[in-house]
N, C-alpha and C positions, 0 to 999 in steps of 0.2 A: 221545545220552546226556543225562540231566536232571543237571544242579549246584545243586543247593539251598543251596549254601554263601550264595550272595546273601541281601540282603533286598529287600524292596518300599523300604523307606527306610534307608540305609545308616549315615545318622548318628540314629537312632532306636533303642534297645534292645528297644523294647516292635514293635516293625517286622515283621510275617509274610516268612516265607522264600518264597525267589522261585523257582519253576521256570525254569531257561531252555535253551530250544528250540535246536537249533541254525537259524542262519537260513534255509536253504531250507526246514526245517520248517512255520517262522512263515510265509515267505511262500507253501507252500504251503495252511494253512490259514486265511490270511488270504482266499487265492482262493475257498476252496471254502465258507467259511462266507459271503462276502461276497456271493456267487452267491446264495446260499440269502437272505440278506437283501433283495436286490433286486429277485430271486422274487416274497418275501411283499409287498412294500411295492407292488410295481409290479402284481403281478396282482391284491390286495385294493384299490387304489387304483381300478384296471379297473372291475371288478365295484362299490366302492361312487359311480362316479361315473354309470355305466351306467343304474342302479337310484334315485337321486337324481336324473339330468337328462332320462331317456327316460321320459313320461306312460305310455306302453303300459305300463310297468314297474310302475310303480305300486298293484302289488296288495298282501294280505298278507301272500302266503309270500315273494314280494320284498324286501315290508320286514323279513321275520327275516332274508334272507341277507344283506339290507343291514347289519343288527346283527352278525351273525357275520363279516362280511368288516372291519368297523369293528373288531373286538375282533383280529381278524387283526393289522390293518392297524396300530394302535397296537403288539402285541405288535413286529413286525417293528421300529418306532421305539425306542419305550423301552423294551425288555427286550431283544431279542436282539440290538441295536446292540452296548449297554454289553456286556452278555454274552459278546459274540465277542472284542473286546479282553481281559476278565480271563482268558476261557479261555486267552486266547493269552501272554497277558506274564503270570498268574497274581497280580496284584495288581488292588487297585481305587485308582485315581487320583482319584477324581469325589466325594469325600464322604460325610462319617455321612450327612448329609440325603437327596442323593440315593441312597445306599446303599438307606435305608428306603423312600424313592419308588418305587427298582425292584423294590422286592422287594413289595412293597404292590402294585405294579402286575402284576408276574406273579399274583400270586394273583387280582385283580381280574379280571384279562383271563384264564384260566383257569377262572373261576366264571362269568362274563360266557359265557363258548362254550359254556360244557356247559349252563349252564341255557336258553341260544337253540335250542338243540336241541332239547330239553327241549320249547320250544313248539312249534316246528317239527314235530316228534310228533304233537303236539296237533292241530295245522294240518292235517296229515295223514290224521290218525284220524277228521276232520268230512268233510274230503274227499271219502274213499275207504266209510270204512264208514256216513256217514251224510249224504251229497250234497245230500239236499234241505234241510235245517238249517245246510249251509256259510254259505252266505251271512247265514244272521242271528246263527250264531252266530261267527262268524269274520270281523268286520268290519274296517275299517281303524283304526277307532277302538281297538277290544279290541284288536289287534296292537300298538296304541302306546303301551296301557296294561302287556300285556304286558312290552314292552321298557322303558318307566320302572319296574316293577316289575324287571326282570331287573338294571338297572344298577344302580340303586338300594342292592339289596341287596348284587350283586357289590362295588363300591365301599366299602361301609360294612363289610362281613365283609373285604376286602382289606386295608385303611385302618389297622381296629379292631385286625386281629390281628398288625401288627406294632408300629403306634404306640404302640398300649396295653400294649404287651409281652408280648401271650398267646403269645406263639409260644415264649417261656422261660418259661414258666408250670411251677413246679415244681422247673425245673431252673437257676436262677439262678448257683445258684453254680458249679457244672460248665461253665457260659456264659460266664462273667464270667473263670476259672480258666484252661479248657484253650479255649476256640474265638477270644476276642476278640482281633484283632492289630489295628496300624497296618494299613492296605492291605489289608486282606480285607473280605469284605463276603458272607457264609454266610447261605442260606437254614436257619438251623437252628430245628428245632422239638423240642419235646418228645415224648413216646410220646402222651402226650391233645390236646395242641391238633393232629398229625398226626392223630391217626384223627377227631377231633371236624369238622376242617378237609375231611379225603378223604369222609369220612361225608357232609357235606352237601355238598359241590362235588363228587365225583367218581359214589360209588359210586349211593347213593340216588337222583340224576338217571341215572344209566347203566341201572340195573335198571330205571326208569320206561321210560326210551327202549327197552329192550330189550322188556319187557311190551307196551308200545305198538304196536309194530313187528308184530311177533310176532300181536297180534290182528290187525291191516289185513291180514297176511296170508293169515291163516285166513278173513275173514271176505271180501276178494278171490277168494279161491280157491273161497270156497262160493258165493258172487253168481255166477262165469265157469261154474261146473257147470251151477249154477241154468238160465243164460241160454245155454249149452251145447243141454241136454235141451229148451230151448221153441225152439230152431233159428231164433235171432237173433243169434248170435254178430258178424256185419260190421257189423250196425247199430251194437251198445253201443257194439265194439270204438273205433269212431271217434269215439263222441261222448266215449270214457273215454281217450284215447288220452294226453292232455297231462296229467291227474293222473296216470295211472301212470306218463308217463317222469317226471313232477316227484319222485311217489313214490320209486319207484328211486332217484333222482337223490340225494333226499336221507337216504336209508337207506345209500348208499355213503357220503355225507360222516358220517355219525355211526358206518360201520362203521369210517372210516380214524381218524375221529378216536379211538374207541377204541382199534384196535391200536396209534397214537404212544403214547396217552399213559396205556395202562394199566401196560408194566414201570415207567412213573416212579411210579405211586401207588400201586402193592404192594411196590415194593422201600423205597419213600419210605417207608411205615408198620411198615415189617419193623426199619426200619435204628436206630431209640429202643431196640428190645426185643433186639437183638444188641449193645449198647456202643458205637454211631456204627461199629463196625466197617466197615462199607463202603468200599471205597477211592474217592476224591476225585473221580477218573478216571473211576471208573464210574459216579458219581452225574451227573458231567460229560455224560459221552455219554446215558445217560436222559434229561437234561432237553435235548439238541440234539434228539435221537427226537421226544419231544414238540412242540416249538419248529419240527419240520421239516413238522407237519402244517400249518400255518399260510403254508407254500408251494405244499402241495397242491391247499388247495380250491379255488382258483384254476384250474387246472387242471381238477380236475374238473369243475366247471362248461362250460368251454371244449369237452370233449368230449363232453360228457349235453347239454347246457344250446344248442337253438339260438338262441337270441334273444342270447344273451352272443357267439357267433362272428360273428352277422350285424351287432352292433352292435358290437363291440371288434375291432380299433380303426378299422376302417375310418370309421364317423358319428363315432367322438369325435376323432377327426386335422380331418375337415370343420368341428365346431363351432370350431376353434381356427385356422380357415386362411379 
């Protein structure tokens, strides 16, 4: 049973109510979120040191998964650290300041994944549907430009939208009124800065990824006919073999990363236009959903991905012994 009688701070009036757990509760979900964190940090950690110290590695869909494993690897640090604490004691201990840091930071690292996908697509789409232009038009240089353009952006929409206070944009006084306490620290948005926010970080890069995707397919599918009917299938098959598992490969991570993190950005946009109605709990568990695909790809890789089994961890133990 929850006791809301508490506060976060007891000699404070202005102090948010405190859920408290019974203790094998706490310490069972301290176990099972704490797993989940040493998942993300330890396997994004894997993959971005893999791809930073091995030269073979060195290409430029590497360097996006290097970007996506980075944006991982942070979220695991500074967001679902603090994160797993306030879920658990339901207060925030840490400060306005950093309050704003992590929430600035989930947004950043959230816009940061989806738009590396985003190029990742891209990466793909040279690839697969147009092989002989990969290489000039898909350099290591454009990949780097890419990713200072991806962060660049992420950061400064991240940054902007809470420091600047667009995230009450409208609704100040309902913020100011019924949400602000001692010891909380709520990702709350308004009805426009949410869809203005989902609009360009979630949905608009998803639809692109999906379009994207969707043609490599089509246009894989009518090349393997094509090369079918002229009765050279073993040849292509071998020299096309590492794009299409890479393809795959990373058509699964943008298909996992959509199913986490879509009930957070439709229920998230629904919940302005119902009265904040949504209970607290539920909004809670959306955003672990989301938060838990940042344990996955890691994994994914591990299993699609030979070059990540042959090198993790067996070489990276050697480079340190």
């Amino acid at each position: 049973m929850l006791n809301e009688t508490e506060r976060c701070f007891e000699s404070r009036n202005t102090s948010c109510l405190k859920s408290s757990y019974p203790i094998p509760l706490c310490v069972t979900l301290y176990i099972i979120l704490g797993v989940i964190i040493i998942l993300t940090v330890c396997g994004n950690l894997l993959v971005t040191f893999s791809v930073a110290y091995f030269k073979q590695l060195h290409t430029p869909t590497n360097y996006l998964i290097l970007s996506l494993a980075m944006s991982d690897l942070l979220s695991g640090i500074i967001v679902m650290f603090p994160f797993m604490i306030q879920t658990i004691e339901s207060c925030w201990y840490f400060g306005d300041f950093f309050c704003n840091v992590y929430m600035s930071s989930a947004f950043t690292l959230c816009t940061a994944s989806i738009i590396t996908l985003s190029f990742i697509s891209v990466d793909r789409y040279y690839a697969v549907c147009q092989p002989l232009l990969y290489r000039r038009k898909i350099s290591v240089n454009v990949v780097l430009i890419m990713i200072l353009i991806c962060w660049s952006f992420s950061v400064i929409l991240g940054f902007g939208i809470i420091f600047l206070k667009l995230n009450i944009l409208g609704v100040e006084e309902f913020y100011y009124n019924h949400v602000v306490c001692e010891g909380g620290c709520v990702m709350f948005m308004s009805g426009v800065s949410i869809t203005v926010f989902s609009v360009i970080s979630f949905y608009l890069p998803g639809i692109i990824m999906l379009c994207v995707y969707l043609k490599i397919f089509l246009v894989a599918r009518k090349q393997f006919r094509s090369i079918q009917n002229a009765g050279c299938v073993n040849s292509v098959k071998k020299s096309n073999t590492s794009q299409t598992k890479a393809t795959k490969t990373l058509a699964i991570v943008m298909g996992v990363f959509l199913c986490f993190t879509t009930p957070f950005f439709v229920f998230n946009i629904i919940n302005p236009f119902i009265s904040y109605s949504k209970p607290p709990k539920f909004t809670v568990t959306l955003t672990w959903l989301a938060y838990l695909n940042s344990a996955v790809n890691p994994m994914i890789y591990a299993f699609f991905y030979s070059w990540f089994r042959k090198l993790c961890p067996v070489k990276i133990v050697s480079v340190f012994t």
